[in-house]
Structure formats: structure tokens, C-alpha cells
C-alpha positions, -999 to 999 in steps of 0.1 A, spaced: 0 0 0 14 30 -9 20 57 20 -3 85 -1 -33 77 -21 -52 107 -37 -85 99 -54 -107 119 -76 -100 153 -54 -121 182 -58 -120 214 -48 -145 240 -55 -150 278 -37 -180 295 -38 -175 333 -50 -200 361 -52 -189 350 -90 -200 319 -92 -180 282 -87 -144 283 -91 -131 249 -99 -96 247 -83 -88 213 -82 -103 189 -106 -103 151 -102 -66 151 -95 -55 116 -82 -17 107 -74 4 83 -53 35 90 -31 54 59 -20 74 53 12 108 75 4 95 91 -30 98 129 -37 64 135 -62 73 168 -72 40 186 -88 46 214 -112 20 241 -129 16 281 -134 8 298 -105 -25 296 -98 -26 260 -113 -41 244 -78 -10 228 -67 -6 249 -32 -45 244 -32 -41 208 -36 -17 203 -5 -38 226 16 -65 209 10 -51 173 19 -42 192 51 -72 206 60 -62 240 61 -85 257 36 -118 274 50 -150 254 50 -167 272 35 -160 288 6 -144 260 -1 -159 225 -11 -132 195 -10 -144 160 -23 -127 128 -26 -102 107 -9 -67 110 6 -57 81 22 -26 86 45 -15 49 58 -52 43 56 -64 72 73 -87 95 57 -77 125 57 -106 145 44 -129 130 69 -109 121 99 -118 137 130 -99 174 138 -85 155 172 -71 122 147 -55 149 122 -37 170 150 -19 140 161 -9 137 121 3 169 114 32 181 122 41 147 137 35 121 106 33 152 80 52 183 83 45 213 59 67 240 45 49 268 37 54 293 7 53 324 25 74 320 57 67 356 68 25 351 74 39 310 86 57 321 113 46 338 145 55 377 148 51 372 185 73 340 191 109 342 192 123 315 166 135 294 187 101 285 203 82 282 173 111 254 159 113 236 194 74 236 195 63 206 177 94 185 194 77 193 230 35 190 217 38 157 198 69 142 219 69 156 250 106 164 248 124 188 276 132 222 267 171 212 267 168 188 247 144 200 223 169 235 221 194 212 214 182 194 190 164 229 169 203 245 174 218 217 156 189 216 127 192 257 126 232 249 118 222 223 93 198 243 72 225 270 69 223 296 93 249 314 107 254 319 143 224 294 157 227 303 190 223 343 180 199 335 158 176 315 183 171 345 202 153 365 171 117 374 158 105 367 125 110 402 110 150 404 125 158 376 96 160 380 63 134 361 35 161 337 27 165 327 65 127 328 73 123 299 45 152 281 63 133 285 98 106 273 84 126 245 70 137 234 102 104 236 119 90 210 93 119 186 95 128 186 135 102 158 141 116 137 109 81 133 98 70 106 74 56 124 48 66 162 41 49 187 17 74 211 7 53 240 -11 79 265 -29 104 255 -1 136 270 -19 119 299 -34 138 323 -12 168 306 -14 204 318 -29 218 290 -48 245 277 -24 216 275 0 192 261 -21 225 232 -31 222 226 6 189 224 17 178 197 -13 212 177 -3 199 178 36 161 165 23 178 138 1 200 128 32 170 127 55 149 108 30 179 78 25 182 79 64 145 79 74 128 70 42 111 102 39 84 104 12 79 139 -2 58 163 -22 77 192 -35 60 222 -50 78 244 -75 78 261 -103 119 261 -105 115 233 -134 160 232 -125 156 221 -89 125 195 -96 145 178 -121 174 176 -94 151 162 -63 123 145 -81 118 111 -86 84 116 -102 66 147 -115 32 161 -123 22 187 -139 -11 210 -131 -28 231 -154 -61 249 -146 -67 225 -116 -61 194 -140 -35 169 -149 -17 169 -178 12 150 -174 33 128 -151 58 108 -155 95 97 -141 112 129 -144 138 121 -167 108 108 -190 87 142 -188 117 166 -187 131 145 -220 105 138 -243 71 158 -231 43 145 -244 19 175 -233 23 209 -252 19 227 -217 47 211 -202 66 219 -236 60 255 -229 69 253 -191 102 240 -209 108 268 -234 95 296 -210 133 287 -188 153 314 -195 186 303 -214 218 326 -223 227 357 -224 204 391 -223 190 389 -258 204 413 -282 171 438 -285 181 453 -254 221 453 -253 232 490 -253 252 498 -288 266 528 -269 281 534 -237 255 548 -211 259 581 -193 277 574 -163 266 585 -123 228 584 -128 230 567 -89 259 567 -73 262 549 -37 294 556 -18 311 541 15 279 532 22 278 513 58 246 497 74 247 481 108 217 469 134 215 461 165 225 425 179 237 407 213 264 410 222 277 434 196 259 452 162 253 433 130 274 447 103 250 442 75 264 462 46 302 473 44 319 501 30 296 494 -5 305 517 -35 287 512 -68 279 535 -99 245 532 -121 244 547 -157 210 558 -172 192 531 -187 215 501 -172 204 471 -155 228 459 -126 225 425 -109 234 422 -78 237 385 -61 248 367 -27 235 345 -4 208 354 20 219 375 45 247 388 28 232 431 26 218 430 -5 182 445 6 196 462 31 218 482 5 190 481 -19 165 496 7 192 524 17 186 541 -20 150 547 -11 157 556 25 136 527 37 165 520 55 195 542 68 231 544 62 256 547 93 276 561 70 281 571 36 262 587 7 235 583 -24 228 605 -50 202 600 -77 208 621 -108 230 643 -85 202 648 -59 215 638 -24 187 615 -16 202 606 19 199 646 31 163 651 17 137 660 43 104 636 48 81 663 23 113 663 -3 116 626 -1 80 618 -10 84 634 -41 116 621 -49 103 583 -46 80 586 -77 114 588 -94 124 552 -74 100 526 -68 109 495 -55 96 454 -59 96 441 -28 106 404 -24 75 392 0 45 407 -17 19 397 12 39 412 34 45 445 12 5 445 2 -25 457 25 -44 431 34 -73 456 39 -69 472 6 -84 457 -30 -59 451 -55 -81 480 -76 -70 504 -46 -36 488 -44 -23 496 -78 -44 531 -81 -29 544 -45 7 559 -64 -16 574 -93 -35 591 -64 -10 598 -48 11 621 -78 -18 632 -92 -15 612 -126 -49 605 -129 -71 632 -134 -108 617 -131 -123 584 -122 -124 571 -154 -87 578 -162 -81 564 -130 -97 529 -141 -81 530 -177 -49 532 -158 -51 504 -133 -70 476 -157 -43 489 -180 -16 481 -157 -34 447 -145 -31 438 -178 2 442 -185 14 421 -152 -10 395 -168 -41 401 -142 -77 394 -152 -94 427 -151 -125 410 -134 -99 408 -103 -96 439 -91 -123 444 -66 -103 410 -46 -79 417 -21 -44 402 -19 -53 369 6 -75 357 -17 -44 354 -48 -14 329 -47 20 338 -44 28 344 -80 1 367 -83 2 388 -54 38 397 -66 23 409 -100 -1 435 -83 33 447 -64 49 451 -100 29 469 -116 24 489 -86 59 498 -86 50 508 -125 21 526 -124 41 561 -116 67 553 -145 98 558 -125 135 565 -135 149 536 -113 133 505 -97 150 482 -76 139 447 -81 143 425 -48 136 391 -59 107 400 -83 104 368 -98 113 341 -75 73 336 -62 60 335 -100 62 304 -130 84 300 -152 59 312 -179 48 343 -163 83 348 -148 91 353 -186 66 374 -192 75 397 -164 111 400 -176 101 406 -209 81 436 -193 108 446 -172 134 452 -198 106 462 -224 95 494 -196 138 494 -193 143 499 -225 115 522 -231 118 545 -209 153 542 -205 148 531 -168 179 521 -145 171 492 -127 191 474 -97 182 434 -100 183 420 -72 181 377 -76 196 342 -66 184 325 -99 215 337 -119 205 325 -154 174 350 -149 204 374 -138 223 367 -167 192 376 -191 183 406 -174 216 424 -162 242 442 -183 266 441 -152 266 419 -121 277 430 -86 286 402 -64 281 406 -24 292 384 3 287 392 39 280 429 32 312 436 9 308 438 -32 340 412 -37 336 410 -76 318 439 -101 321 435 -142 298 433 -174 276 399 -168 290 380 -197 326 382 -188 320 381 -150 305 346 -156 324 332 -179 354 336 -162 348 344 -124 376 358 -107 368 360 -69 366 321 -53 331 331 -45 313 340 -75 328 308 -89 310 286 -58 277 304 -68 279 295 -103 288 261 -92 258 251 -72 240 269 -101 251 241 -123 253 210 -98 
């Protein structure tokens, strides 16, 4: 008997526009040490899907039908007290969005020791012990430090690992990994699916692994599936489906990868006018037992008018942190930035406003950066407001279904708010928010790493299009480097708040000089 036995699941919500089928008749398997990895656009049902086998969507809206039989328990219709003593202890989850998963309130830690103490019963020593040595084996720094922090002290790279580590400290049997290395730089990312491979030989873990990075399924997968629309397509042994698909969707998953170089439409022919932003000795610390965290480190870089710069590292290394001091969300110790020869770190609060319809930013976690009170309508028209580019109500509404459009929204969307989109599409109401005012820079943190490969495409195709344009500067902030490589025209490297290697993006890869930038691109190709 297998461990996992989907049949014929169904899920339906009721909206005030009718039925939405999400899930349709979708049956799988997942054997005792298997990792299924289920593939799809965003949107596709697959984080739908898992939910639903847990039990966490809300009844109603939403109708779930079928059967999930986990080591002959139903799941769907097992009493709540029957599947508390399964999840979490039999199945662990990571979720997408580690930043509404864990608890603002709870010190890390706690939340990681938590389900050692409620399903085992272990003392707080022990349990401590045991989180500090997972905390040091998902690839954080400083564990004990670290133990001591809140959610929002972390960056989105080691929120994902806490999460990480919650999931795996009970060595469930069966864990559902939704997006789990989304956040992830690539050294990182090398490490975690080597640690879930490891603890799957050792405890004969099964697994379903949610992604839309079509690189790192074909490298953990033993099996895939691929959603569209709520329905199976495909599915196969990975080396089968990744080979020779069969289904035209899957073939355009495939093509929609980016591959090579930044295509030759938008290479500048002419050198670009130099100092358009220009960040010197810049120098960010915050505040950390026992001493200040040195987060960025004596950081110069230059921007010219029009240019695309990509800046990579692993998580925690100051990239945000340096990208958030252009826009003042975030200030330097020391250390300037000038836009266009405007010194943007002496402007006062009224001076500043108007200076950041010139620099917008894409924020990595879009739930986080989105009011939940807000409808994406209100959302995306808030900037227009806000700079008066929209003279009347009906302007107003061109402008934002416009916009919607242009991310790749349905315009019938607009009255929903963000909790009711996934991932990928929350982060394309945060793009084309950051458009709507047509700024002269726009620093991209991570803009792409919640959506598809098909719509991550299409975004990048829209970035450089609006680059190119409207000759917009752009700092590119990503640990996917062959989307780096298609976007940037130079790459900055940063490790542990220093830029240790800076050159155009073709010669910088090819032929890496620092000892860093040549492990990144080696766990890129691993």
C-alpha cells in the first residue's frame, strides 16, 4: 500500500462570481521514500491541492471531495483531534510564505522547538538542542544568536530556512514542501535539497515538492506532475517528462526557462551616461547581542542611465539592506546616495516623497508588502493618487486595468484583495504597482522568485521592455543567476556585506575571478 493515495480530489470555492473549480479530479500516489514533485503556473491548484489534503483551507468557501488516504487514514474526513496528532508529527509542511507562517510574537526558537515538545513531549534542553543543531544544518549562521530572534530580525532567505527546520525537527514521514527553496540563494538552495535527500535515504522520507523552478525539480524528483487549470496533464518519471514531453503545456513550461545571455534587443550599442545613482562608502549596521550586526560594508557602486545591474549573494549577505538604503527605507551609518545628483540621503520627509515617484521598488514578499485591507483595484491606483497622474475616475480605471493587464491580471480581479491570490500573483499586483508612476529607477528585490516560469518570462520581458522604453535604470536583485544573466548588463557580487567582484555579466561569468562568485555558479550548475 502506498504511503499517499489521492483519489478523484475536488476542490471548489463559492465566490460572489459563481463556482471556481480549483482542483479537478486530480489523483496521485506518493510511496514510502518518493519525492512527487508537482509542477504548474501559479494559480494551477498545486498549493491548493496540498492545503486541501491538510485541512487548512476554509469550509466554507471551499468544497473539497474525494479521498486521501494517508497509511489508511482519511484525511478528508478524519476527526480534527485524529489529524492534529498527524500533522506536524507524521506530516510536516513548509509553507510558501514563511513571513504570514511564522509567528511575529514568538521568538524562533520557540516556534522550531514547538512541535518536538506538543507531539513528543521532549524537555526544553533537549528540544533547544536538537532545533540548534537543525538551525546549523539548514544553513544559518550563528544558531545560538539567531535562536534569540523574531521573525522580521531575519531575512526572507533565513525565514524559509526556519521554516525548514520547523517542518523537518520531528523527521516526519511524509513532508509537503510547497515553494520550499523559493527564497533561497543557490548555495543555500545546493544545501537544503542535499539535507532533504539525506533525511529521505536515512528515514525514508516520502515527499511532495512544490515548485515552479523546473531546475531544482528535475534535481530532487523522482516523479513529476504537472497541473494546469486545476487538472493533470502529465506525469511521469522525471527524466521521461523533462526529456521527451508529451503534453504541449509542459513543452512550454520548458521553453519559458530562461537560457543565455540578455537577448540582443536590449544590449546597449553605446556606452550609457555614467553616475545616474551613485552609492558611496555606504555602511549599514543593526542592532545584535552582544555586539551590532554589520550588515552592509563600505559598499560603492555607480549606475548609468538606462542600465540594468545585478546584484547577487547569499541570504543574508546586505543586499536589501543596500537596496532599501537608495529609497531611505532603511539608513546608512555612514556614507552617501545621489540620484541624478540629488543627495537622496539629506532630503527631508516632504522632499523625499516626491523624490520616490522617481524610485520605486519590488519588494521580495509581496503579502507582506500589500494591505491586506486594501483591493488590488485600490492597491495599484494608490501611487496614481497619490502624484496626481490620474485626473478623473475614469482615467483612473483605464490606468489600473491597463496596468493589470500588463502584469497579466484578469481585469474582473480587481475588486479582490491580496489573501484571496497565490503567491505568484500577489507579486504581479506589487509590479505593476511599482510601474504605475513610471519611475527613472526600480530596484527589483527578488521580483520573480514567487511566480512560474511562464509568467516569470513574461515579467522579464516587461521589465526590460519598460527598461528599455523608458530608458529606466534598474538594480536586479536575484539568486536565480541565469534569470540574472538575461536581465543584467553588469553583475555586482556581495558576500557578507562587501561587493568582492563587479564586471559586465557576460565576462563576470564566464570567467569568475573571486573564489566566491565561482562557488555560486557552481551550485548553479550542480
Amino acid at each position: 500500500m502506498s504511503l499517499l493515495e489521492v483519489s478523484a480530489l475536488n476542490v471548489d470555492f463559492n465566490t460572489r462570481g459563481g463556482v471556481i473549480n480549483a482542483v479537478n479530479s486530480l489523483s496521485f500516489t506518493v510511496e514510502r521514500g518518493e519525492t512527487l514533485g508537482i509542477v504548474g503556473e501559479s494559480g494551477s491548484g498545486k498549493t491548493v491541492c496540498c492545503n486541501a489534503l491538510m485541512r487548512l483551507l476554509p469550509i466554507p468557501p471551499a468544497t473539497i471531495k474525494g479521498r486521501a488516504l494517508f497509511e489508511g487514514v482519511d484525511l478528508l474526513t478524519s476527526s480534527e483531534s485524529r489529524l492534529r496528532s498527524i500533522r506536524g508529527r507524521h506530516i510536516g509542511m513548509i509553507f510558501q510564505d514563511p513571513m504570514t507562517a511564522l509567528n511575529p510574537f514568538m521568538r524562533i526558537g520557540q516556534q522550531i522547538m514547538e512541535p518536538l515538545q506538543l507531539h513528543y513531549k521532549t524537555p526544553k534542553d533537549l528540544a533547544r538542542k536538537r532545533a540548534l543543531a537543525l538551525l546549523q544544518e539548514v544553513g544559518i549562521d550563528k544558531p545560538e544568536q539567531r535562536m534569540d530572534c523574531y521573525a522580521h530580525e531575519l531575512s526572507g532567505g533565513m525565514r524559509q530556512r526556519v521554516m525548514i527546520a520547523m517542518a523537518l525537527i520531528t523527521e516526519p514521514d511524509l513532508l509537503i514542501a510547497d515553494e520550499p527553496t523559493t527564497a533561497l540563494d543557490v548555495t543555500t538552495q545546493a544545501q537544503i535539497l542535499a539535507l532533504l535527500n539525506e533525511l529521505q535515504q536515512r528515514r525514508n522520507i516520502a515527499m511532495i515538492f512544490i515548485s515552479h523552478d523546473l531546475h531544482v525539480i528535475k534535481q530532487i524528483a523522482t516523479r513529476v506532475l504537472v497541473l494546469q487549470k486545476g487538472c493533470m496533464v502529465e506525469q511521469g518519471h522525471c527524466a521521461k517528462v523533462f526529456g521527451a514531453p508529451q503534453h504541449e503545456y509542459t513543452q512550454s513550461l520548458l521553453n519559458a526557462i530562461p537560457k543565455g545571455e540578455k537577448p540582443t534587443r536590449y544590449r546597449h550599442e553605446q556606452a550609457l551616461a555614467p553616475n545616474f545613482l551613485t552609492i558611496t562608502n555606504a555602511s549599514i549596521s543593526f542592532a545584535g547581542k552582544p555586539t551590532p550586526h554589520l550588515a552592509v560594508n563600505d559598499v560603492s557602486l555607480s549606475l548609468a542611465r538606462g542600465e540594468i545591474l545585478g546584484l547577487v549573494g547569499e541570504s543574508g549577505c546586505g543586499k536589501t539592506s543596500l537596496a532599501q538604503s537608495v529609497v531611505r527605507l532603511v539608513d546608512l551609518e555612514e556614507g552617501e546616495v545621489k540620484l541624478q545628483n540629488k543627495l537622496v540621503t539629506s532630503l527631508n520627509k516632504k522632499a523625499l516623497r516626491l523624490a520616490r515617484k522617481d524610485m520605486q521598488m519590488i519588494f521580495q514578499d509581496p503579502f507582506a508588502s500589500l494591505n491586506p485591507r486594501m483591493s488590488i483595484f485600490e492597491i495599484i491606483a494608490e501611487p496614481l493618487k497619490l502624484h496626481d497622474l490620474a485626473k478623473t475616475k475614469h482615467s483612473l480605471s483605464e490606468k489600473v486595468l491597463a496596468l493589470m493587464c500588463e502584469v497579466g491580471l484578469e481585469a474582473n480581479w480587481a475588486h479582490k484583495y491580496p489573501h484571496q491570490f497565490s503567491g505568484g500573483q500577489r507579486q504581479r499586483v506589487a509590479i505593476a504597482r511599482a510601474i504605475a508612476v513610471e519611475p527613472q529607477l526600480i530596484i527589483a528585490d527578488e521580483p520573480v522568485s514567487a511566480l512560474d516560469v511562464t509568467i516569470q518570462a513574461q515579467i522579464l520581458k516587461l521589465l526590460l521592455d519598460l527598461c528599455w522604453q523608458y530608458n529606466i535604470s534598474m538594480i536586479f536583485i536575484s539568486h536565480d543567476l541565469a534569470v540574472v544573466r538575461y536581465v543584467a548588463d553588469r553583475i555586482a557580487v556581495m558576500q557578507k556585506g562587501q561587493i568582492v567582484e563587479l564586471g559586465n555579466t557576460e565576462a563576470l561569468l564566464k570567467n569568475p575571478q573571486h573564489h566566491y562568485t565561482q562557488t555560486l555558479l557552481a551550485a548553479r550548475l550542480s
